[in-house]
BAKOL-887897 format. One record per residue: residue in three letters; y, x, z of N, C-alpha, C, O in turn. Coordinates in steps of 0.05 Angstrom, whole numbers, plus 5000, padded with zeros to 4 digits. Atoms other than C-alpha are relative to their C-alpha. Example, Ala and Ser with C-alpha at 12.3 -4.5 7.8 and 13.67 -1.06 7.14 Angstrom:
! residues 2
ALA497650185000491052465156502450185000502450395013/SER497649844999497952735143502249855014504449955018/
***
This chain:
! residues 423
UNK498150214991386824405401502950104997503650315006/UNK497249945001394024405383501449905033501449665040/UNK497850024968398224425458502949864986504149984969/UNK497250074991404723995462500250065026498949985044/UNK499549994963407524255526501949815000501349625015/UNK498350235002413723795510500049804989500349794965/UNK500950155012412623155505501349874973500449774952/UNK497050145029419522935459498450244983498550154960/UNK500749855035416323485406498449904981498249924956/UNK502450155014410823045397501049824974503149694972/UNK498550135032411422775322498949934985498350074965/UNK502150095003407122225307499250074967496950114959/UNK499650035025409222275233497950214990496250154973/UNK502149775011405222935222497250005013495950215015/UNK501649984989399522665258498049764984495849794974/UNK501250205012398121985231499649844983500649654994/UNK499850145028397121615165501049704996501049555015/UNK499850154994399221065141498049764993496849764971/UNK502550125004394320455153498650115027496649995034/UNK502349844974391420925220499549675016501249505020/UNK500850214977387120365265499850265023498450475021/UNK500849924977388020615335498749955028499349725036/UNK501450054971384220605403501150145016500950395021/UNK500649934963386520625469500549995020501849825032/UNK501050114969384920715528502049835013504449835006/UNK499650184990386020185575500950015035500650195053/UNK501050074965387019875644503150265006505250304993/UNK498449784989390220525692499550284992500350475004/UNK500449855014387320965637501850054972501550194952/UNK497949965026393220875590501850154994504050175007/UNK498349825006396121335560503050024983503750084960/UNK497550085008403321175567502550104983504349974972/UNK498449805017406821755533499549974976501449914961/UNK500150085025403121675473500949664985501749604963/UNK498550265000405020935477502450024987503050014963/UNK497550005014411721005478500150104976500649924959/UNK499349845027412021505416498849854982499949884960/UNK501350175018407521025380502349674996502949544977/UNK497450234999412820445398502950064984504149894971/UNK498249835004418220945382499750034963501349924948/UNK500049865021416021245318497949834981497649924958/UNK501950145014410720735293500649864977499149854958/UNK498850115021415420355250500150134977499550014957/UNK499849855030416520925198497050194986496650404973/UNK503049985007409020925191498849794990498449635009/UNK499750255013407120375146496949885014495150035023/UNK503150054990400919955169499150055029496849955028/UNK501249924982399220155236499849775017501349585020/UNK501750264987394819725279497750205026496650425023/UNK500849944974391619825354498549875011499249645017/UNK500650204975386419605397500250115027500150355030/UNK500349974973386619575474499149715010499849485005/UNK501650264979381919165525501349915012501149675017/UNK497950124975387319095574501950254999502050484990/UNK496349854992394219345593500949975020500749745028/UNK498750034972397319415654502750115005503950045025/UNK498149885000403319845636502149864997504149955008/UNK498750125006407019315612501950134973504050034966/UNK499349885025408819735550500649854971502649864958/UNK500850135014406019305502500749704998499449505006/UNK498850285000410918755484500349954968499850094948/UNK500550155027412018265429501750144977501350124953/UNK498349875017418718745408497750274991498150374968/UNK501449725008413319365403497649914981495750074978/UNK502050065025408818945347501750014972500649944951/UNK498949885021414519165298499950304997501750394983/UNK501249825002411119835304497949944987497749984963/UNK502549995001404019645306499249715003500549545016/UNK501850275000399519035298497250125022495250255022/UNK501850044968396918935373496949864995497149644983/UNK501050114994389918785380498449975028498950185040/UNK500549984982385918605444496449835005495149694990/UNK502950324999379018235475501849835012501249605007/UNK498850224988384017865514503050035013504750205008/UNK496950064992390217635553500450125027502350045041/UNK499749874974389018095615501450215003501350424989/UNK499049864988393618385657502449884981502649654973/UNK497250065015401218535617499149734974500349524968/UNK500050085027398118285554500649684999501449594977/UNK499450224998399117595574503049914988503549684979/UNK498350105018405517585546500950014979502749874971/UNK502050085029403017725481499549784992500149674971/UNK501550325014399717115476501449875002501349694984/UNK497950204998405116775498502149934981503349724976/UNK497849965025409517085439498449934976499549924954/UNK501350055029403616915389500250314988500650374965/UNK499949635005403717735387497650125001497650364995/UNK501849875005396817865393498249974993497949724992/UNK502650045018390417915360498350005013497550235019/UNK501949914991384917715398497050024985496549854967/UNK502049965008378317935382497749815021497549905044/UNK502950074975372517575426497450195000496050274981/UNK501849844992368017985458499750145016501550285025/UNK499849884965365118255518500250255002499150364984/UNK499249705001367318945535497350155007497150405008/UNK503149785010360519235534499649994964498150134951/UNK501049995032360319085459501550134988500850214966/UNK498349855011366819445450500050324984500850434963/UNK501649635009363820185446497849914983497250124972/UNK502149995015358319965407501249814973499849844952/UNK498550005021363219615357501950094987502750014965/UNK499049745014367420205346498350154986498850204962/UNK502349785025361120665320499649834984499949934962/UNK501450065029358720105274502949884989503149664978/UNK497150165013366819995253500549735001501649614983/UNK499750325007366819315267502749995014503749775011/UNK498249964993373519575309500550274991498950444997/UNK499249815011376620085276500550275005502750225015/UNK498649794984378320795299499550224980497450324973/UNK499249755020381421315251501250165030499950355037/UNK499149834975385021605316499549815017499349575014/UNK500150124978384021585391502050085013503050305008/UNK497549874982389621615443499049945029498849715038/UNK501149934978386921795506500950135017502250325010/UNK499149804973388322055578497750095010495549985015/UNK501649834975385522585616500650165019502950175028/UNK499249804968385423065674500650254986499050314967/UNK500449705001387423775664497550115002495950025019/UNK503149835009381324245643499550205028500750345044/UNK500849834965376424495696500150384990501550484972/UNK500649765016374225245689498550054973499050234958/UNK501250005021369925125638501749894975500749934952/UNK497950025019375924875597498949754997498849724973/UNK501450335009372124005600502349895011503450055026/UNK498650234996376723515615498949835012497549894993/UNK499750284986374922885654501849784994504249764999/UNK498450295007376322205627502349805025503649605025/UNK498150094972379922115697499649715002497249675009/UNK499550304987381321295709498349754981498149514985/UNK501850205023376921035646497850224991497950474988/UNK502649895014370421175620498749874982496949974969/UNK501150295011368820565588499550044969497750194962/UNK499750015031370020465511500550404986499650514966/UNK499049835014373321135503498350254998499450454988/UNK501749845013367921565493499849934973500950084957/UNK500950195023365621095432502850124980502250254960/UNK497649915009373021275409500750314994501850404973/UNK500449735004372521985418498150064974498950244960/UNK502649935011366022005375501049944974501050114956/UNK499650105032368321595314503350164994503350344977/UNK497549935003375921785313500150274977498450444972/UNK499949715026378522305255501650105020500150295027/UNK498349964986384122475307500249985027501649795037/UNK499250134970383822525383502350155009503150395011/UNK496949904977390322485419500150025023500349795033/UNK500150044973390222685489502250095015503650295011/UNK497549844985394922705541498749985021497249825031/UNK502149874981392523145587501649965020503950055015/UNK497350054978396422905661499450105022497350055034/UNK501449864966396023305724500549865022500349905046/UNK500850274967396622665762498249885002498049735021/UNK502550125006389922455737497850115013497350345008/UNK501849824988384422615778497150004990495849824981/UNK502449885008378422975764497349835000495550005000/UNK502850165002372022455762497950144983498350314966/UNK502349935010365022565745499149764983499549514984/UNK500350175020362022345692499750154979499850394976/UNK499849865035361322455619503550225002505850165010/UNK496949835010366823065602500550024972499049984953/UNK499250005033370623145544500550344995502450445007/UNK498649695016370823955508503049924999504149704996/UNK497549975007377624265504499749924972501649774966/UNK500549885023374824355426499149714989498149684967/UNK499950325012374323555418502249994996502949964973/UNK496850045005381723515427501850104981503050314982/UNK498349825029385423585359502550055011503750255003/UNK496450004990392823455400499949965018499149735024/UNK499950104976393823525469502350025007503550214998/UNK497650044991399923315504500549995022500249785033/UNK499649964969401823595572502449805014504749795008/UNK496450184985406423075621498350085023496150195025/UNK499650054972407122985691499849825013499749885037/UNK499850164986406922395714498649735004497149664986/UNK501650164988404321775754498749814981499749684963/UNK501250205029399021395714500749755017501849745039/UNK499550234999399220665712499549885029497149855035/UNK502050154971398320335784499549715006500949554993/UNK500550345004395819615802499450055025497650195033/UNK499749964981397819535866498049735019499249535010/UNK500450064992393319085912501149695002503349675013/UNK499150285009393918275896501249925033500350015055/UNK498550134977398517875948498649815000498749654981/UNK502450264991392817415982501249775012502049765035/UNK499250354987394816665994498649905025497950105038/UNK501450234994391316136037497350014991495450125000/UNK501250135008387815865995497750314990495350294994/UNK501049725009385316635968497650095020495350185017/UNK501549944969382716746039498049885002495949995009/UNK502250214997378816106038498249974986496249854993/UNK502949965025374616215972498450175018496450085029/UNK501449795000372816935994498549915030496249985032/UNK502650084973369716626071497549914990495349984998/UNK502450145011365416216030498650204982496150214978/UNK502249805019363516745983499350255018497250375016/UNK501749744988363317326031496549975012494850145018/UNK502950114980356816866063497350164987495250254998/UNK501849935024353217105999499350344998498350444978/UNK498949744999354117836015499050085026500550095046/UNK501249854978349618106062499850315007501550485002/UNK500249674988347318796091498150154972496150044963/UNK501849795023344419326033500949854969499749924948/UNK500450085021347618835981502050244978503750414985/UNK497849825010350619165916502149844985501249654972/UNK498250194999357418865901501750114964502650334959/UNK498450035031360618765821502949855009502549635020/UNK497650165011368118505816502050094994502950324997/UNK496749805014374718545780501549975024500849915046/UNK498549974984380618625807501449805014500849654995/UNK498150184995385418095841499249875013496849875015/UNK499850014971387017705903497949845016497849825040/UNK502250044986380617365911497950195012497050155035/UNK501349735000376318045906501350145029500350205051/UNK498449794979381218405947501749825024503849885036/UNK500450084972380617856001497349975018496749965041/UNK503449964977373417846016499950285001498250315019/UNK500449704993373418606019499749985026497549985037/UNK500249964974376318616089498549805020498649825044/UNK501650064979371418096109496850125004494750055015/UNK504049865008364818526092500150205021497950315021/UNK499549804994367619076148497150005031497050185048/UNK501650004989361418846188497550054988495450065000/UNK503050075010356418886136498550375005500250515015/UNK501949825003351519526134497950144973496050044961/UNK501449955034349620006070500949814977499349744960/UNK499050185030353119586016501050234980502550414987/UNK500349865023352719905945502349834987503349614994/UNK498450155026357619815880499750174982500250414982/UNK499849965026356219825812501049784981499549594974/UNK497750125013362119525773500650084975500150314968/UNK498249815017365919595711502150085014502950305006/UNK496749824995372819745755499049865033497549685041/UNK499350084974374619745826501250065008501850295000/UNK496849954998380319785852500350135039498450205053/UNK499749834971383320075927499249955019499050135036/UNK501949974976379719695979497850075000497250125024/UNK501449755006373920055955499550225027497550235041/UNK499849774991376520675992500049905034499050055051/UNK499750184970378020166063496350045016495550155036/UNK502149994992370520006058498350285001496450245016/UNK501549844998367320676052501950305018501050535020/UNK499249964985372020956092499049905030498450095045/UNK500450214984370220456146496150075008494950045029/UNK502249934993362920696135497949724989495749695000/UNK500550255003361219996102498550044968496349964964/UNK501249895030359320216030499550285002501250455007/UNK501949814998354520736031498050114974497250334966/UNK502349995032349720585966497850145021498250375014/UNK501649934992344620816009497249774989495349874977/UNK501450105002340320246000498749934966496849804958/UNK499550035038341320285918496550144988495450364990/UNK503149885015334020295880500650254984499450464983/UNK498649775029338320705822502150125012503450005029/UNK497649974993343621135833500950005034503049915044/UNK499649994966343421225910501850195007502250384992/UNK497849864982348421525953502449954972504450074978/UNK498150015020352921385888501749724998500449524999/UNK498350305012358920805872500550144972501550364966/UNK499649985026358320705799502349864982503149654992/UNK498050155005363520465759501850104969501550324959/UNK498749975033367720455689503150065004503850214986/UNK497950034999374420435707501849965023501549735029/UNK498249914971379420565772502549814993504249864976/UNK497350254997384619975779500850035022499449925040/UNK499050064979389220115831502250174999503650154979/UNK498849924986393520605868499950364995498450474979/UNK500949745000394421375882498250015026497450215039/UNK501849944966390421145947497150104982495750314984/UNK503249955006384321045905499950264975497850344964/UNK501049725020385621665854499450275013498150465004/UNK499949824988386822055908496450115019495550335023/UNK502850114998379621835935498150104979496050224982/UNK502649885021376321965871500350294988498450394976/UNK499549685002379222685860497850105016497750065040/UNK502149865001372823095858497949975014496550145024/UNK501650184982368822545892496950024984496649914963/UNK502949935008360822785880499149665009497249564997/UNK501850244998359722035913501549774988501649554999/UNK499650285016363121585852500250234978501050474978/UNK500849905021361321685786500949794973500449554970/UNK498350155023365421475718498549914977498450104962/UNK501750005019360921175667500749714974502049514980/UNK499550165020360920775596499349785004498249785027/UNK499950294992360420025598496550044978495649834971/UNK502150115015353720135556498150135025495750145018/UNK501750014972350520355632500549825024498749705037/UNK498650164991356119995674498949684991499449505007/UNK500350405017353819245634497150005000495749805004/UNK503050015017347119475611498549785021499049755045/UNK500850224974342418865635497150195011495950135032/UNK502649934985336519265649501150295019499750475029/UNK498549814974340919735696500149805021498749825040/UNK499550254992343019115722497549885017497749845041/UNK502050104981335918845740498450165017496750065032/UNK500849874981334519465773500650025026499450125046/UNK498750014972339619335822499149665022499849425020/UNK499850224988337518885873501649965020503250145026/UNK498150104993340918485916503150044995504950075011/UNK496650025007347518485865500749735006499249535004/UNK498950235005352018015875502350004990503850125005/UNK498249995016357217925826502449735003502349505010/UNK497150254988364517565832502850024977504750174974/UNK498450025018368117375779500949805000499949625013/UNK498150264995373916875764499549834974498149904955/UNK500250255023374616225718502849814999504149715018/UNK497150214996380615815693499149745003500749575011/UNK500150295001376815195690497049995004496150224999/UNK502249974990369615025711499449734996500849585009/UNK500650305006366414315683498249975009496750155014/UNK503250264983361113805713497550204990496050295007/UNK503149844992355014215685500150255007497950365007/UNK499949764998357514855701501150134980501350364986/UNK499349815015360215105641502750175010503850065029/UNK498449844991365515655653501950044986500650134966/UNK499449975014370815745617502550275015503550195036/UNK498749834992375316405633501750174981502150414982/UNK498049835024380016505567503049825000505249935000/UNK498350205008384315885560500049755007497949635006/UNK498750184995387915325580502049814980504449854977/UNK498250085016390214845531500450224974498850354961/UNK498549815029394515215477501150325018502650465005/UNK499249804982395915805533497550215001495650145015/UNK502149774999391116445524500650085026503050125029/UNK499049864977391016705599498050255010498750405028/UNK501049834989385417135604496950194978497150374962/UNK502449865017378317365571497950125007497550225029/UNK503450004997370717475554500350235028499250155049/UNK499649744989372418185594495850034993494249994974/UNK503750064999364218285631499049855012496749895023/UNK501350294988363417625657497149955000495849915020/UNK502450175002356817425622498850215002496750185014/UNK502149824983353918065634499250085037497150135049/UNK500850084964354418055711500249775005500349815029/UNK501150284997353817295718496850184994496450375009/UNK501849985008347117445687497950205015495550155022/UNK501049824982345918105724499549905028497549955042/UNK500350014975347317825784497949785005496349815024/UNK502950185005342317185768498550065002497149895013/UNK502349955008337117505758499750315012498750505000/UNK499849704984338018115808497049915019495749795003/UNK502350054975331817975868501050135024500850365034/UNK498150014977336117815922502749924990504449855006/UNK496849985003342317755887501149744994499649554998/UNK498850235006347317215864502349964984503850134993/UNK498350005020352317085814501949795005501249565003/UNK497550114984359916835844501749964984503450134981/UNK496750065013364916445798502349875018503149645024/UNK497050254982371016365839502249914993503450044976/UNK497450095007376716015832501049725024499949575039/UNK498250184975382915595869498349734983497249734961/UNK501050315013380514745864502249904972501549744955/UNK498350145009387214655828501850204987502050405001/UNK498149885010392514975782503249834994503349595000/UNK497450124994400214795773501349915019503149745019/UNK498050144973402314725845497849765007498949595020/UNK501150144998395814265848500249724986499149534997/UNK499550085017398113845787497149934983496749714973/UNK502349985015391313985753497950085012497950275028/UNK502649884989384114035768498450144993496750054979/UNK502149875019380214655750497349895006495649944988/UNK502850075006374014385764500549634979501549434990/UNK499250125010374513895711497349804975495449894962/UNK502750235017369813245670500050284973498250444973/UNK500449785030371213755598501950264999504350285005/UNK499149755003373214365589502750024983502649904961/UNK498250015021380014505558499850254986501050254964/UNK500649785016378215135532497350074987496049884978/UNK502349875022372215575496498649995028499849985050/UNK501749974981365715605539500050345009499150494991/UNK499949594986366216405572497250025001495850134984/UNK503050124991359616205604498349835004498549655021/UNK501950205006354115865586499149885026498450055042/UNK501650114974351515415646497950085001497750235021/UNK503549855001344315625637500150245012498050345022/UNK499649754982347516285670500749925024499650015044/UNK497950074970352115985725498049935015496349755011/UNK501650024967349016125802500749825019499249655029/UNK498850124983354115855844502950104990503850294977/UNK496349995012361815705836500749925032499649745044/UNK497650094983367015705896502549934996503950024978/UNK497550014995372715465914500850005031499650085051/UNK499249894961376815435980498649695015498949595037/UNK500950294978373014735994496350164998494950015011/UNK502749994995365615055990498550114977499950184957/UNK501449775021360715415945497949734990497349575008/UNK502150125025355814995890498450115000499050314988/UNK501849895020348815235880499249834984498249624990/UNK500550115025348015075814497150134990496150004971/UNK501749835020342015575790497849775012497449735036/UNK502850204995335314975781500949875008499649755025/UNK499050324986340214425799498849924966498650094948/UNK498350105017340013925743501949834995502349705015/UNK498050055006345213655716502349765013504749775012/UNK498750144989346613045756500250145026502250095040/UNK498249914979346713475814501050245005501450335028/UNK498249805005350214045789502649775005503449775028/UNK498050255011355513455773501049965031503250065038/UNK499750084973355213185850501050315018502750295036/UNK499649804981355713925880502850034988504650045005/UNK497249875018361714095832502249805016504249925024/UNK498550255003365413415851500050015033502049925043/UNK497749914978365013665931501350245002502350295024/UNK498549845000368114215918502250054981502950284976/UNK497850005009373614025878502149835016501549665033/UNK498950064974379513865913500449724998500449614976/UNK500150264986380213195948501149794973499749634961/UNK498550225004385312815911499149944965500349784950/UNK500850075027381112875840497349945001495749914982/UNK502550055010375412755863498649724994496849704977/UNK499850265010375212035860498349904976496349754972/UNK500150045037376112145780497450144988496250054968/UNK502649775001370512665777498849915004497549884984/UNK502250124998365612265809499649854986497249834981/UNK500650175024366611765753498750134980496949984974/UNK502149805012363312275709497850085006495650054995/UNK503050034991359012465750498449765001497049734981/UNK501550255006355711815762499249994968496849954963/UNK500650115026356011715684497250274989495250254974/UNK502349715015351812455670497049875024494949795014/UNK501750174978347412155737498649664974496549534974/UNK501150225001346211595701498350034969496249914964/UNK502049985018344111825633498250334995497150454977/UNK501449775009341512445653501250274989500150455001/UNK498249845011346012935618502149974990503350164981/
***
């Protein structure tokens, strides 16, 4: 491994070709130093092109695609204003397919740019805050770039050799943080209705943001609750602090919180520094469905921009507005379906624009995310839907009370009409 101790020496020009496709890492696993210098120095590199699943750094703007041709699975987190600039390239596809479409090149990776922890005694590294894709990246890559950060903490998990690392780049400082969503009203009132679903020994899947990280603090009664997630973020550390998540009751993986990816804070890195009871793993164990049906009683909680009369789901787009993406929706919808005990939670507010618009809505304005034939139950802050063995006229009727008051009127006109011919 070549050592940069300083990061300004770093000098992409003698590193990378031109034409390099790069990977990487994502989320609060980004590796911001190499960022910049790639923003910096990318221009007098002809060709260069990138993927990342998500961004949170806010690095990655529409002026830094006169470096590099941005690609992504979607519009999460910063990247949202990407889409907004017509700046980015999305790919569709669920982030479990990501690592397994880097080895067969169907995403590219001549170099990887990656963060890790400072090397244990054995001289391994730890993927620190991601585990996900960037193994897959490691494997194929002609070039791994790492910046090795001693604010990164140590996780278990797959390690990376010093003697993988062609360029490592020593910094200092705070990785990316995603500080705990500012909970509304209305935020509060989904998660009552969905915490119902969420009993004692259950094991709990969700992303990050202010629905998630409002039913947390209502579970502080429950007993033995497990998580196996792709990411989880800092109330996490509240509940098993609290004595509330345990994984004790976990068929697989007991006494363990599994997980891909650390979204949050230095509360929760500080938490997972050399934590034997959470464990960092690839989205091809994290997603897998027959991991998945081992876990019983999951229940999974994921969001939706728009949610139509038979259930379809839609969680990318709005109109001509990209806002979000496949991420691993239809793999935990599905997991959590088909868990024994478990349940599968699309939440979302009744209404978007200041209550201008109805997400629960007669057609979809966007791409289907999720197929109805998956969808369990959908909340909002007026009440929860089971949909799983409804059909269709009374999927239609459940959807239409729980959309908010002043559309439903218009909605029941639909309904009635699917009521009346059936589908």
């Amino acid at each position: 491994m070549k050592v940069i101790e300083n990061p300004a020496d770093l000098d992409l020009g003698a590193i990378l070709r031109a034409g390099d496709r790069i990977v990487v890492g994502q989320a609060c696993g980004e590796p911001t130093t190499l960022i910049e210098a790639l923003i910096a120095q990318g221009r007098e590199i002809r060709g260069l092109s990138a993927f990342t699943a998500t961004s949170f750094s806010g690095l990655f703007t529409p002026e830094a695609t006169e470096s590099v041709m941005l690609s992504s699975m979607g519009a999460i987190g910063a990247l949202r204003s990407m889409t907004e600039a017509h700046a980015l390239h999305v790919i569709p596809c669920h982030v479990s397919q990501v690592g397994p479409m880097i080895e067969a090149g169907d995403i590219g990776c001549d170099v990887a740019f990656i963060q890790v922890s400072p090397a244990d005694a054995r001289g391994n590294h730890s993927f620190g805050l991601v585990s996900d894709y960037v193994q897959a990246a490691v494997a194929a890559a002609r070039i791994v770039v790492a910046e090795v950060n001693d604010r990164v903490p140590h996780t278990y998990g797959a390690m990376l050799a010093g003697s993988d690392i062609d360029v490592g780049v020593h910094v200092s400082r705070s990785p990316v943080q995603v500080p705990p969503s500012r909970i509304s009203d209305t935020d509060t009132a989904i998660a009552r209705f969905a915490a119902e679903y969420i009993g004692d020994g259950a094991v709990l899947q969700s992303g990050v943001g202010a629905v998630p990280d409002a039913i947390l603090p209502l579970l502080r009664d429950r007993r033995d609750l497990g998580v196996h997630s792709g990411m989880v973020g800092d109330g996490l550390v509240d509940l098993v602090e609290a004595g509330v998540i345990t994984n004790a009751r976990k068929r697989i993986d007991r006494g363990v919180t599994v997980t891909g990816a650390l979204i949050g804070t230095d509360r929760l890195y500080g938490f997972a520094h050399r934590n034997l009871e959470l464990r960092m793993c690839p989205t091809s164990y994290t997603h897998d469905g027959a991991v998945l049906h081992a876990l019983d009683r999951l229940v999974t909680i994921n969001s939706a921009v728009e949610v139509d009369l038979t259930g379809q789901v839609n969680a990318e787009q709005s109109g001509t507005a990209y806002l979000g993406g496949t991420g691993g929706q239809v793999d935990f919808v599905r997991g959590g379906t088909r868990s024994r005990g478990g349940h599968s939670l699309i939440v979302l507010p009744s209404t978007a624009k200041g209550g201008a618009v109805s997400r629960i809505t007669a057609a979809l304005s966007g791409p289907v995310t999720t197929a109805r034939s998956d969808v369990d139950v959908v909340v909002t802050e007026f009440g929860a839907a089971e949909l799983k063995g409804r059909n269709l006229a009374e999927r239609a009727s459940r959807l239409v009370a729980i959309a908010h008051p002043d559309f439903r009127e218009e909605l029941a006109r639909t309904a009635d009409t699917i009521a009346r011919r059936g589908f």
